[in-house]
C-alpha positions as CSV (number, residue, x, y, z in Angstrom):
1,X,164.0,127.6,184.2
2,X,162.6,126.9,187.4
3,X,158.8,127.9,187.7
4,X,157.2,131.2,188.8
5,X,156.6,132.0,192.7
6,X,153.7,133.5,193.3
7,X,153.8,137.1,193.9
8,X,153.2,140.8,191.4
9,X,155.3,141.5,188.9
10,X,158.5,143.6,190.6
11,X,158.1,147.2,188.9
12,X,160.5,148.7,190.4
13,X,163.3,146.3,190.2
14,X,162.4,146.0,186.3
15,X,162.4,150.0,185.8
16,X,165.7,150.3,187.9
17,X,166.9,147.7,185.6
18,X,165.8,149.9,182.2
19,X,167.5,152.6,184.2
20,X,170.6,151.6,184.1
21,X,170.2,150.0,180.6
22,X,169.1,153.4,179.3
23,X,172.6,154.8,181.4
24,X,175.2,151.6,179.6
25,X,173.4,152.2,176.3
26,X,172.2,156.0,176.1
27,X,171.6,155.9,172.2
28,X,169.0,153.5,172.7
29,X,166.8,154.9,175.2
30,X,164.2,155.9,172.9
31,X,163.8,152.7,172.4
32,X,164.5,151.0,175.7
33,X,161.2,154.0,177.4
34,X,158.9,153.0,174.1
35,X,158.7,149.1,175.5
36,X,155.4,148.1,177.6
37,X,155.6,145.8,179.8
38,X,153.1,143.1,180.3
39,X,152.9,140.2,183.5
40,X,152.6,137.4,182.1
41,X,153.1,133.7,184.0
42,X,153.6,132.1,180.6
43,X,156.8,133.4,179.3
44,X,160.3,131.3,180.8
45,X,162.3,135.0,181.3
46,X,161.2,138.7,179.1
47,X,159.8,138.0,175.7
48,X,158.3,140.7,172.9
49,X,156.2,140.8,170.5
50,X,156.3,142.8,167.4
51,X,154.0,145.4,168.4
52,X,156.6,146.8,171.1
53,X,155.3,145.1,173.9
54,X,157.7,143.3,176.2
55,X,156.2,140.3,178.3
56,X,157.9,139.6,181.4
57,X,158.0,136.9,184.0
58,X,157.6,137.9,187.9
59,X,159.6,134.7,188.5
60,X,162.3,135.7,186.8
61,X,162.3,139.3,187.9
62,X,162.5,138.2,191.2
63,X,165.7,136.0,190.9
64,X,167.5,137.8,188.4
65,X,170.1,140.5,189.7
66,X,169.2,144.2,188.4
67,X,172.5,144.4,186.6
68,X,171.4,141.1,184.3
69,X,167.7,142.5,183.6
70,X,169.7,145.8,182.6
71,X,171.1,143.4,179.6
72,X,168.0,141.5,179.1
73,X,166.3,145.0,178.4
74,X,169.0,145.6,175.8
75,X,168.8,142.3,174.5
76,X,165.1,142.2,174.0
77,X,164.8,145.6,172.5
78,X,167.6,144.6,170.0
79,X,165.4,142.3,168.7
80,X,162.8,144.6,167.5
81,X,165.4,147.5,166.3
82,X,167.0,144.8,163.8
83,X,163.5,143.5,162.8
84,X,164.3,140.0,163.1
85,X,160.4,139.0,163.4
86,X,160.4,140.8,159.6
87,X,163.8,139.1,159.0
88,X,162.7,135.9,160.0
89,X,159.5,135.6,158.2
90,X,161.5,136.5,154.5
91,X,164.3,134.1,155.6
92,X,161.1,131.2,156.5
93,X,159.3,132.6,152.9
94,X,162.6,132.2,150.6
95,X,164.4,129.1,152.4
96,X,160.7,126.8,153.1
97,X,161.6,126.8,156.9
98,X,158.5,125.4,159.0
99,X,157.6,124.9,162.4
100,X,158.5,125.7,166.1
101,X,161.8,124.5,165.8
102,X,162.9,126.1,163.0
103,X,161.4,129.3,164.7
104,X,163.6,128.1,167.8
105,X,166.6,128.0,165.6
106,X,166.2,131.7,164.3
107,X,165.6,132.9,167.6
108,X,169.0,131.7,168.5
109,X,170.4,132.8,165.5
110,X,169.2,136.2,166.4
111,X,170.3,136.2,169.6
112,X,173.8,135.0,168.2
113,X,173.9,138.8,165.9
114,X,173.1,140.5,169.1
115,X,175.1,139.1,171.3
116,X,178.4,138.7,170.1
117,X,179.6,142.4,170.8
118,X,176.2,143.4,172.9
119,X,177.7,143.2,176.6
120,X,180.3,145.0,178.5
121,X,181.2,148.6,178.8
122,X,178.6,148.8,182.0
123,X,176.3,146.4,181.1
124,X,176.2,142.7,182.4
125,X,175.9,139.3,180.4
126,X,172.6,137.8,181.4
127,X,173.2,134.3,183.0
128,X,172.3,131.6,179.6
129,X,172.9,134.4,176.9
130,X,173.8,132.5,174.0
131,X,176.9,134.2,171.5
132,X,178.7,132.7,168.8
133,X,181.5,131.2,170.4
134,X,178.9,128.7,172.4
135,X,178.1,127.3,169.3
136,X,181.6,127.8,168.3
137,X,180.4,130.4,165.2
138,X,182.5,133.1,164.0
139,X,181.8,136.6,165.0
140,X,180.2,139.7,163.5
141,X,178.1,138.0,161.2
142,X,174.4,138.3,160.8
143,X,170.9,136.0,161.6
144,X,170.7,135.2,158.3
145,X,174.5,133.5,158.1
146,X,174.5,132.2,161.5
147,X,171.2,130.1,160.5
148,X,173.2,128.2,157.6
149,X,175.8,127.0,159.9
150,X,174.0,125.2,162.9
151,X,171.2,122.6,163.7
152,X,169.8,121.8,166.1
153,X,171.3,119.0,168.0
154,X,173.0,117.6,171.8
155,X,174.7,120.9,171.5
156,X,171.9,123.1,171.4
157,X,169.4,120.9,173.6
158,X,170.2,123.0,176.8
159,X,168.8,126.2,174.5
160,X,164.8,124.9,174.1
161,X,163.9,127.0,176.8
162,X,165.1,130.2,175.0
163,X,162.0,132.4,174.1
164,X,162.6,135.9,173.3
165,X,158.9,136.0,171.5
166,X,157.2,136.8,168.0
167,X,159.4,139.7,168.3
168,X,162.2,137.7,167.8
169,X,161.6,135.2,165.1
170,X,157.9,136.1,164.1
171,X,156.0,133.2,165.4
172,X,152.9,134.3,167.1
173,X,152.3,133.0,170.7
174,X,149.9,132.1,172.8
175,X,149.9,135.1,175.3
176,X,150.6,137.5,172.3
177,X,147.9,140.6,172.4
178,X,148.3,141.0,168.6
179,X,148.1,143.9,166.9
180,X,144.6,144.6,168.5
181,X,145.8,144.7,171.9
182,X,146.5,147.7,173.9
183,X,149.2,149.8,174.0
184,X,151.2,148.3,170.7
185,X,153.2,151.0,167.9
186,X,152.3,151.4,165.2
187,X,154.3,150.9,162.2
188,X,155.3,154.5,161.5
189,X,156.3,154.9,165.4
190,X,158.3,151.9,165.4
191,X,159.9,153.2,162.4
192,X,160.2,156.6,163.5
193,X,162.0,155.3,167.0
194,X,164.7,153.2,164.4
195,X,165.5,156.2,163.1
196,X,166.1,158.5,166.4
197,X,167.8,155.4,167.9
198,X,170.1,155.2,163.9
199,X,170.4,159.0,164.3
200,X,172.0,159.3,168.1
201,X,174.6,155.9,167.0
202,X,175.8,157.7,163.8
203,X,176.7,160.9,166.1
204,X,178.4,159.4,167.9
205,X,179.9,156.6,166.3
206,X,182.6,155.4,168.7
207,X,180.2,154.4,171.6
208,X,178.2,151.9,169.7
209,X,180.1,148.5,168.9
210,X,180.5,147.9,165.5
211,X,177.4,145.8,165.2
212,X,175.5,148.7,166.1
213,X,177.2,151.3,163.7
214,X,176.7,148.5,160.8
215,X,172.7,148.7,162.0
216,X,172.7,152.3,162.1
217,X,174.2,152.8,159.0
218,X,171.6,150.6,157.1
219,X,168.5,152.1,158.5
220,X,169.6,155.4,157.3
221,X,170.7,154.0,154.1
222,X,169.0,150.5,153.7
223,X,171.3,148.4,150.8
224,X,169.3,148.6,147.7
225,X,170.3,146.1,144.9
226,X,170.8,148.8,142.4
227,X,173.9,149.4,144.3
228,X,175.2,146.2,142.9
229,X,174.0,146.7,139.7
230,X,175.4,150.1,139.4
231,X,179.2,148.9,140.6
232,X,178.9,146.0,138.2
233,X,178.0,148.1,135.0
234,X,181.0,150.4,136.3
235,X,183.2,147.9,136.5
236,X,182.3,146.0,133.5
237,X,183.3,149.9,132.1
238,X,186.2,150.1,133.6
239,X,187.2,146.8,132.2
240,X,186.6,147.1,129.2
241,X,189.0,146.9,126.2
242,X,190.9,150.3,125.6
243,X,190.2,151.5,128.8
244,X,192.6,152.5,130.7
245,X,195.2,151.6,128.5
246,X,197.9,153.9,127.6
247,X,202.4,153.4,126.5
248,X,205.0,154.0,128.7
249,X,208.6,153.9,128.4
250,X,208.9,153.2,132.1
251,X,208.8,149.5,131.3
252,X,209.8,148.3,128.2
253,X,208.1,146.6,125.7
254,X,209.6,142.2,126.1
255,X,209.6,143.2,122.0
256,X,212.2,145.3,122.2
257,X,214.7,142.3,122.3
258,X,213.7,141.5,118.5
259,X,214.7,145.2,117.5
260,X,218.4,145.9,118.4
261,X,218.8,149.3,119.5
262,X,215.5,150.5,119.6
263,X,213.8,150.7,122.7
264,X,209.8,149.7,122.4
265,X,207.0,150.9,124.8
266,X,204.8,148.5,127.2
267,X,201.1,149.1,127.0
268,X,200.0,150.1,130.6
269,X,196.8,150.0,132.2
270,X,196.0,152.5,134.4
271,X,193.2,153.2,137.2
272,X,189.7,154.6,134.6
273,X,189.2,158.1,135.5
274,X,185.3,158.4,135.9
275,X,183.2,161.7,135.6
276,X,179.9,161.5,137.5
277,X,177.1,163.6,136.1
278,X,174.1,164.6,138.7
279,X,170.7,166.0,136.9
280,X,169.9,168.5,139.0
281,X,166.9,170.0,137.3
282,X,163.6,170.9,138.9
283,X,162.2,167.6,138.0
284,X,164.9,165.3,140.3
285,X,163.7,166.0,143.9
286,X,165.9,166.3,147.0
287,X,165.7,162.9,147.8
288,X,166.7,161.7,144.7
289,X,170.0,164.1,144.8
290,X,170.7,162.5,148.3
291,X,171.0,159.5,146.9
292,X,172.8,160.5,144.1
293,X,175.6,161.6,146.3
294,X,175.6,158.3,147.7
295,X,175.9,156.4,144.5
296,X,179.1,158.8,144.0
297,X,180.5,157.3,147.0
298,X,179.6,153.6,145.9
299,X,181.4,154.8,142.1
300,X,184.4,155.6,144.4
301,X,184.8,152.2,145.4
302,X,183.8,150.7,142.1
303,X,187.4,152.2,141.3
304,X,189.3,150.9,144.1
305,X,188.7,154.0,146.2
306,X,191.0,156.1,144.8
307,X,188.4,160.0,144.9
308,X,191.4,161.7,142.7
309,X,190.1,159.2,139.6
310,X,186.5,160.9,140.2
311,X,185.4,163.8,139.1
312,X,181.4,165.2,139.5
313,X,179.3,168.2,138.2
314,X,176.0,169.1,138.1
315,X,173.9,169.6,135.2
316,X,170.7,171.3,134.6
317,X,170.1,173.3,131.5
318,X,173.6,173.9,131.5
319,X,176.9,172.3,132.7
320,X,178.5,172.9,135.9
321,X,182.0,172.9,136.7
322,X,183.8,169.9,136.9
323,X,184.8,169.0,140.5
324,X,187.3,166.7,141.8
325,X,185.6,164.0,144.4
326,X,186.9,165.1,148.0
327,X,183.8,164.2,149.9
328,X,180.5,163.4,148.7
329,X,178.6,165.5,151.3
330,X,180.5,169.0,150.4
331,X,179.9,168.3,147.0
332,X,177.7,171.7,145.7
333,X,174.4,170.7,143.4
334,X,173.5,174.0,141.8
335,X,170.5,173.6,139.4
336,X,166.4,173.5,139.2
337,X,165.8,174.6,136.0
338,X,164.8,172.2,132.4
339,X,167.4,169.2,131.5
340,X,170.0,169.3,128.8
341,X,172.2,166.4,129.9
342,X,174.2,167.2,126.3
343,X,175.8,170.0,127.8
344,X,177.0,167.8,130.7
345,X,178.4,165.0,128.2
346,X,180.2,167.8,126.2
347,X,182.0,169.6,129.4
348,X,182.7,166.2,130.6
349,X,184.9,165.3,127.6
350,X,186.5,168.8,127.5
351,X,188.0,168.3,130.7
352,X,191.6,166.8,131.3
353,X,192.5,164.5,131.5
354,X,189.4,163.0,130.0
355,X,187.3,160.6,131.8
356,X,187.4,156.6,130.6
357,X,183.8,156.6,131.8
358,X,181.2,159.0,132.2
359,X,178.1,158.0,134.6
360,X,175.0,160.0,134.3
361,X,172.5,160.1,137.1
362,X,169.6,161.2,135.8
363,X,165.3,161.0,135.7
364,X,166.0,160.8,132.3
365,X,163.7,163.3,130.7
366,X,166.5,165.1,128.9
367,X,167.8,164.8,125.3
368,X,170.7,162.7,124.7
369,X,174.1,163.2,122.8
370,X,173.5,162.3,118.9
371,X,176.2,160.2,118.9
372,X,178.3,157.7,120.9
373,X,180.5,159.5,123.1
374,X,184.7,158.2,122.7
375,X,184.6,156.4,125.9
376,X,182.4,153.6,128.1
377,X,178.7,155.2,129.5
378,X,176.9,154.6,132.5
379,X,173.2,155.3,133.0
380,X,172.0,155.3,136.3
381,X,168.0,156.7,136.3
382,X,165.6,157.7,138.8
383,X,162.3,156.1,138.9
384,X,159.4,157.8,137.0
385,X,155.6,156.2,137.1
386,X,154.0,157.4,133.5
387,X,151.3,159.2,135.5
388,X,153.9,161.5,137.1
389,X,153.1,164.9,137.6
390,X,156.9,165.3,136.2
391,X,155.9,164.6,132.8
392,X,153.5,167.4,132.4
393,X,156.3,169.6,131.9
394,X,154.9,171.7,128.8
395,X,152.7,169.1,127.1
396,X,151.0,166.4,128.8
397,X,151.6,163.7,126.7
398,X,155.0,164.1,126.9
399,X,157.3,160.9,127.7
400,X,161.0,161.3,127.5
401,X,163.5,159.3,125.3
402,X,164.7,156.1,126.7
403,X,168.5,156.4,126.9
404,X,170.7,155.4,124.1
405,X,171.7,151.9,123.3
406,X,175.3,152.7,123.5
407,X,174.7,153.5,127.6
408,X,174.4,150.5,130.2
409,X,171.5,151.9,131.7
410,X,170.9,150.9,135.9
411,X,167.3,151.7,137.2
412,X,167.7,153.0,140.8
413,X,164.9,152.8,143.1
């Protein structure tokens, strides 16, 4: 980069810029107007720091075009929205990563997730923007991935002036303000202008590229490992011996050939039918039910997708009907009152055909069924802390009955 002329920063060439980032990219203007902008001589181009300040570089200002700052904007901002400074400082903690270049080579790795899909539709590629296919990486992947397939080397040496700032891979540098400096966010505003930014993406879903709509969706709905945990323990379910399982005639049994004239028949496995049980007394709160309808969704692809093998009801006191799964979000919760989860086991294997598995998702203060119900269980509970105000129900030394050992049991949360 060639050095700074002398001269003010360019104000309003930089806001035009924003501008017409705000006009290319409209779901993130939030975040685009929430940036401050600081002169600084120090920085090669536009840098930020994790506080939401953005330090740019009269210098650069002045020779860049205003449709290139318009993507630089973007790019910047992009940086803080997918919390690479956070990102990068668990990937350094878990992997033993040290020193400024290994800060260098996340800040390209960064730059790699953003800028892959990033440009286009109205906004300009930045002269030196750095995307996969420069370093000859696949596409659509994230920091974390890219950063296990490079080093740094002859092919990345024109790069070591890239500096998009602590923002971008969590070092702190010299003309950072810190979190005592003026005008930074706090850490409830920068989370609160994620989630306006998530909100206008997911309602509008076809104007943001897909790396965008992935971002979105996990900001609402961060992965949480017990996702993992809960789809293994259905699978291992579904799996399981007897499951499943039933004769058919359509295909004859290969033993038929040992018994003339008599036709044998084939034991077929078929796709588990699983009902999905959802406490909905007063002690689960409306979070929790939220994400109980999302762990319906994730049981629907535990089972290959296929909504007409899942059935859910809601269960207080008493059982509610039994529902076939068309979408998770019209599914009604009816409920508030004490826990009986019995009564939900019981209309659960009345129904037919009936389920292979059943999955409860509970807080677990409920009695359980005395005995082992004729098919695979699933456990999935809510966290409770033992000084709860949920557990001072009618006596305050109350604790509820850990779940049976015949149920795989999935802590969520």
């Amino acid at each position: 980069m060639s050095a700074d002329r002398p001269g003010s920063l360019d104000l309003d060439k930089l806001f035009a810029a924003r501008l017409q980032a705000a006009r290319a990219r409209p779901y993130l203007a939030t975040a685009l107007f929430a940036l401050h902008t600081v002169e600084s001589r120090q920085v090669p181009t536009m840098a930020v720091d994790r506080h939401w300040r953005c330090y740019v570089s009269p210098g650069f200002v002045d020779r860049t075009p205003v449709e290139e700052l318009a993507g630089v904007w973007v790019h910047e901002v992009s940086h803080l929205l997918r919390d690479h400074h956070g990102r990068s400082d668990r990937v350094a903690r878990q992997r033993g990563l040290t020193g400024a270049a290994e800060r260098l080579r996340m800040n390209i790795a960064a730059d790699c997730e953003i800028n892959d899909d990033v440009f286009g539709d109205g906004l300009v590629r930045p002269e030196g923007a750095v995307a996969p296919r420069d370093l000859d990486l696949p596409t659509g992947e994230l920091m974390e991935d890219y950063l296990r397939q490079f080093r740094l080397g002859p092919h990345t040496q024109d790069l070591a002036w890239l500096d998009c700032g602590s923002g971008a891979d969590g070092r702190e540098r010299e003309w950072d303000q810190g979190p005592d400096g003026a005008h930074g966010l706090s850490a409830q505003e920068r989370d609160g202008i994620r989630f306006r930014v998530a909100q206008g993406i997911t309602a509008r879903p076809g104007d943001a590229p897909k790396g965008w709509q992935r971002w979105a969706e996990q900001a609402f709905h961060p992965p949480q490992p017990w996702r993992e945990l809960l789809g293994a323990a259905m699978r291992s379910a579904a799996c399981a011996p007897g499951v499943g399982e039933d004769y058919t005639y359509g295909r004859p049994s290969r033993r038929s050939a040992s018994v003339p004239g008599v036709v044998l028949p084939s034991l077929r496995r078929t796709p588990p039918r699983v009902c999905v049980i959802i406490d909905t007394s007063g002690s689960v709160s409306d979070a929790e039910l939220g994400s109980a309808l999302l762990e319906v969704t994730a049981i629907s692809r535990a089972v290959g997708g296929r909504r007409d093998l899942v059935t859910v009801m809601s269960c207080d006191a008493a059982a509610g009907t039994v529902r076939p799964l068309c979408r998770a979000e019209g599914i009604p919760l009816v409920g508030g009152g004490g826990t009986d989860l019995r009564t939900g086991f019981a209309e659960a294997l009345r129904s037919r055909p009936r389920p292979d598995v059943v999955v409860a998702l509970t807080d677990g203060q409920t009695p359980w069924p005395e005995r082992r119900p004729p098919c695979r269980t699933v456990v999935g509970l809510f966290p409770r802390g033992r000084s709860s105000a949920a557990y001072d129900e009618d006596d305050p030394d109350y604790v509820p009955d850990a779940p049976p050992s015949w149920a795989r049991v999935v802590d969520i949360g």
